[in-house]
C-alpha positions as CSV (number, residue, x, y, z in Angstrom):
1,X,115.2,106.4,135.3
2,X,116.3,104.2,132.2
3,X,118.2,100.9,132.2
4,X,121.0,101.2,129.1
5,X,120.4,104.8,128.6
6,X,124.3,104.9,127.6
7,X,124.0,102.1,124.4
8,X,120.3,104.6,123.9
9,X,122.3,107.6,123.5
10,X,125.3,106.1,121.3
11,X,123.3,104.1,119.4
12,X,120.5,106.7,118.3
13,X,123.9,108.9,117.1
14,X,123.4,111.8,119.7
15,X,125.5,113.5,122.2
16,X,128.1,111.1,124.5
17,X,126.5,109.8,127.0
18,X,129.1,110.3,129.1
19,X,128.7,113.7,131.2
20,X,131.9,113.8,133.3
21,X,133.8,114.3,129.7
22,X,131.4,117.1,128.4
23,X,131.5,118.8,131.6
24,X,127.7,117.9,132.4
25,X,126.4,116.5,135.2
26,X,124.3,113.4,135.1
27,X,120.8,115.3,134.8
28,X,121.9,117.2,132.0
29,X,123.6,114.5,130.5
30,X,120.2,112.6,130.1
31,X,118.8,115.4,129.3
32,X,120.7,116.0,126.1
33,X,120.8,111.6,125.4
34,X,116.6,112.4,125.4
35,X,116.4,115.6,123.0
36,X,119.3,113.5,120.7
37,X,117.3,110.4,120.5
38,X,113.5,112.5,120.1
39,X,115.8,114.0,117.3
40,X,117.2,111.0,115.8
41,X,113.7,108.8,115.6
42,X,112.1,112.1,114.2
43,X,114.8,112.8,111.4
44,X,114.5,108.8,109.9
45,X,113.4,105.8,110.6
46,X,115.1,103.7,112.8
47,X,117.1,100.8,111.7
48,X,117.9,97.5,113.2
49,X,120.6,98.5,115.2
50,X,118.9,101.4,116.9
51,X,115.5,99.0,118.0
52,X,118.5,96.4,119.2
53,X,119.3,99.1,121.1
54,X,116.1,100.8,121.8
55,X,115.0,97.1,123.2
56,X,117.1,97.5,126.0
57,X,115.4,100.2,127.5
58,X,113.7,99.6,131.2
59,X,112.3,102.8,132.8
60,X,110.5,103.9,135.8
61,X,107.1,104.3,137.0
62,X,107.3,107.6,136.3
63,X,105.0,108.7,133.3
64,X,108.3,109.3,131.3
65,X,109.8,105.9,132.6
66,X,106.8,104.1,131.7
67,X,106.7,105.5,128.3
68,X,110.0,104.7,127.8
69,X,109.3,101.3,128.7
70,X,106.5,101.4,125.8
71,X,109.3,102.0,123.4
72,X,111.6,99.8,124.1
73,X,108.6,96.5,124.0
74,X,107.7,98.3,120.6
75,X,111.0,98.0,119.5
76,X,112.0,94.8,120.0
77,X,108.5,93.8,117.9
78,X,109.5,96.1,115.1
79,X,110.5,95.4,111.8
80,X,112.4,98.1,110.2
81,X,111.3,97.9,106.4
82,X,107.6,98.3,108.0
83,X,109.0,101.3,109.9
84,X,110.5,102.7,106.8
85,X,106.8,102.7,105.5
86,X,104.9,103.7,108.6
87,X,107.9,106.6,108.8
88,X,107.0,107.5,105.4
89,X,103.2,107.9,105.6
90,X,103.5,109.8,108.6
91,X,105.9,112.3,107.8
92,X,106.5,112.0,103.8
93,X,103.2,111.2,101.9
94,X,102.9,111.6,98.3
95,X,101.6,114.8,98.7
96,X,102.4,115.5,102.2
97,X,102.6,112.8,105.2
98,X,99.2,112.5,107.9
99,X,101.4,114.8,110.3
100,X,103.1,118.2,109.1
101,X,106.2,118.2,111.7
102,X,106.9,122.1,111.8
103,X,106.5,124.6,114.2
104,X,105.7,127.2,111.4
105,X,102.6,124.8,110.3
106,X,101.9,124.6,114.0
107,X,101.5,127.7,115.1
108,X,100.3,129.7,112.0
109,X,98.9,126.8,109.7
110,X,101.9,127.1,106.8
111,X,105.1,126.3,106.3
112,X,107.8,128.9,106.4
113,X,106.0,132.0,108.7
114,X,107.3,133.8,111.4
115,X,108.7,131.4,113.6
116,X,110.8,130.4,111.3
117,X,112.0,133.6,110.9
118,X,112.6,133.6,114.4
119,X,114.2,130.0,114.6
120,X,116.8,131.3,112.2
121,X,117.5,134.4,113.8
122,X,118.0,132.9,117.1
123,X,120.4,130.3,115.4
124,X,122.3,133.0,113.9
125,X,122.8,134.3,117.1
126,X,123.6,131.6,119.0
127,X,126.0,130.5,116.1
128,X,123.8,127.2,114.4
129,X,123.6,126.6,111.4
130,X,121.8,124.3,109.3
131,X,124.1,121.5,107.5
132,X,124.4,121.7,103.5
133,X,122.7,118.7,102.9
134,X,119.9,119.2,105.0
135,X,117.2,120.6,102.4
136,X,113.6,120.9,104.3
137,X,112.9,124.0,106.7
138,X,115.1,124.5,110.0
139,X,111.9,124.3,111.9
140,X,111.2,120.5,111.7
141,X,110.9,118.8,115.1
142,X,114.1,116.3,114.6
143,X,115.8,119.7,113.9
144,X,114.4,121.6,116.9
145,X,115.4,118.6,119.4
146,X,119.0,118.3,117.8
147,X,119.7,122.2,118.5
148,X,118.1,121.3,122.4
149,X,120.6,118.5,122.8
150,X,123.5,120.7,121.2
151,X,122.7,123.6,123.4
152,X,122.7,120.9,126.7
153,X,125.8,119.4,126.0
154,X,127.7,122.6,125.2
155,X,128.1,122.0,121.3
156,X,127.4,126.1,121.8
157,X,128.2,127.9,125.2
158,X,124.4,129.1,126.0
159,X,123.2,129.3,130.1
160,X,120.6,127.9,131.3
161,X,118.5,130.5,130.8
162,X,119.1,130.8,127.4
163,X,118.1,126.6,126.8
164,X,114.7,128.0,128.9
165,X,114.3,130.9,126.0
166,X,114.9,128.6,123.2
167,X,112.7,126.0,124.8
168,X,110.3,128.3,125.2
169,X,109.9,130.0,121.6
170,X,110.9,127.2,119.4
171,X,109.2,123.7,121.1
172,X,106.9,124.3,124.1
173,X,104.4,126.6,122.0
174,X,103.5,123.0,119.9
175,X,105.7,120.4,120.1
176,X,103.5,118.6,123.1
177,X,100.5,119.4,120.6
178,X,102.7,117.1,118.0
179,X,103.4,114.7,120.0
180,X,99.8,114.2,121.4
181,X,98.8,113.9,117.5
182,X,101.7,111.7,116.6
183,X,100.5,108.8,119.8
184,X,97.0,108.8,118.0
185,X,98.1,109.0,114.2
186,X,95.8,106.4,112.1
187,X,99.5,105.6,110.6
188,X,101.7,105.1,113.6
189,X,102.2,102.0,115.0
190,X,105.4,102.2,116.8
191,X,105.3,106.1,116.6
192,X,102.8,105.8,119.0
193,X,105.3,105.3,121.8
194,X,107.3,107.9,120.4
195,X,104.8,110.5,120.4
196,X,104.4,109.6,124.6
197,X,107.8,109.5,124.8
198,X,108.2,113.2,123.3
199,X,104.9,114.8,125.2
200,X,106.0,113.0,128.5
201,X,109.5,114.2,128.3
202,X,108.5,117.9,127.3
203,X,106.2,118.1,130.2
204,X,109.4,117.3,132.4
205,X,111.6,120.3,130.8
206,X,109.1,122.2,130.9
207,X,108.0,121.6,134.7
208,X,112.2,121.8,135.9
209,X,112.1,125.0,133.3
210,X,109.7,126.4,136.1
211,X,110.8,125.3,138.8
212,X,114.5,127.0,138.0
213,X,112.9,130.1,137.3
């Protein structure tokens, strides 16, 4: 589906790309390389290196191929100091940025309700926890993919089953919804074609969810 998915995946700081070593099959593999780089574009903004890499990216003609083919033409026209900017009007703002990326703002309309109560409970049980100099609430979307690609490439020992639960409570009740808003932000430019990216992939997990039901 993508050309250089490997120098993707190493470059965007996510899981190895290299499935035989984790245990994971190929599928799964890419899998966790997807939610790892969704995570890493959504945490920061990218630098030169990563839109080198990013750059190289050729997909399908699949909706997730093509999309993935957006973002790698916009990032090979990028410049990262105006990324830093578009990254912070987007997310950061003075007061807040034009998107508010948490499920708990989401789902209920504020920060810090019930789901991410639930968020935490579920990563106490599956033994995650949040890193010391991570401040903001566990519920962000960069934090949600993260935990996704940890789960997939057995960073915790969870089954199938239990990726489709966690899927299910902590990204498929919005995250699409984000995404859609992030492709038509006034603010993004090369977000854009990460918001596509995001929505097209999450339509995939969510249809092979289904179907391994």
């Amino acid at each position: 589906m993508v050309a250089s998915a490997e120098d993707m995946a190493a470059r965007a700081d996510g899981v190895s790309p290299q499935g035989t070593a984790t245990g994971l099959d190929e599928a799964d593999a890419m899998r966790a390389q997807m939610y790892a780089l969704l995570g890493r574009l959504l945490a920061r903004h990218p630098d030169a290196d990563l839109l080198k890499s990013l750059g190289l990216l050729l997909g399908d003609d699949t909706p997730l191929g093509a999309a993935l083919t957006d973002l790698g033409a916009a990032a090979r026209i990028a410049d990262p100091a105006a990324l830093e900017r578009e990254y912070h009007h987007l997310f950061i703002g003075v007061a807040r940025g034009e998107l508010v990326p948490f499920a708990s703002y989401y789902i209920t309309g504020f920060l810090n309700e019930k789901p991410l109560a639930r968020l935490r409970q579920d990563m106490q049980e599956l033994g995650i926890a949040r890193a010391d100099d991570v401040k903001e609430p566990e519920d962000h979307i960069a934090s949600l993919c993260e935990m996704m690609a940890g789960l997939i490439a057995g960073d915790f020992v969870v089954t199938l089953d239990r990726q489709q639960r966690f899927f299910d409570r902590h990204l498929a009740v919005w995250a699409s919804r984000f995404f859609a808003d992030l492709e038509k932000a006034q603010n993004a430019g090369f977000y854009k074609s990460v918001g596509r990216v995001g929505r097209a992939f999450l339509a995939v997990e969510a249809e092979a969810f289904r179907l391994a039901a």
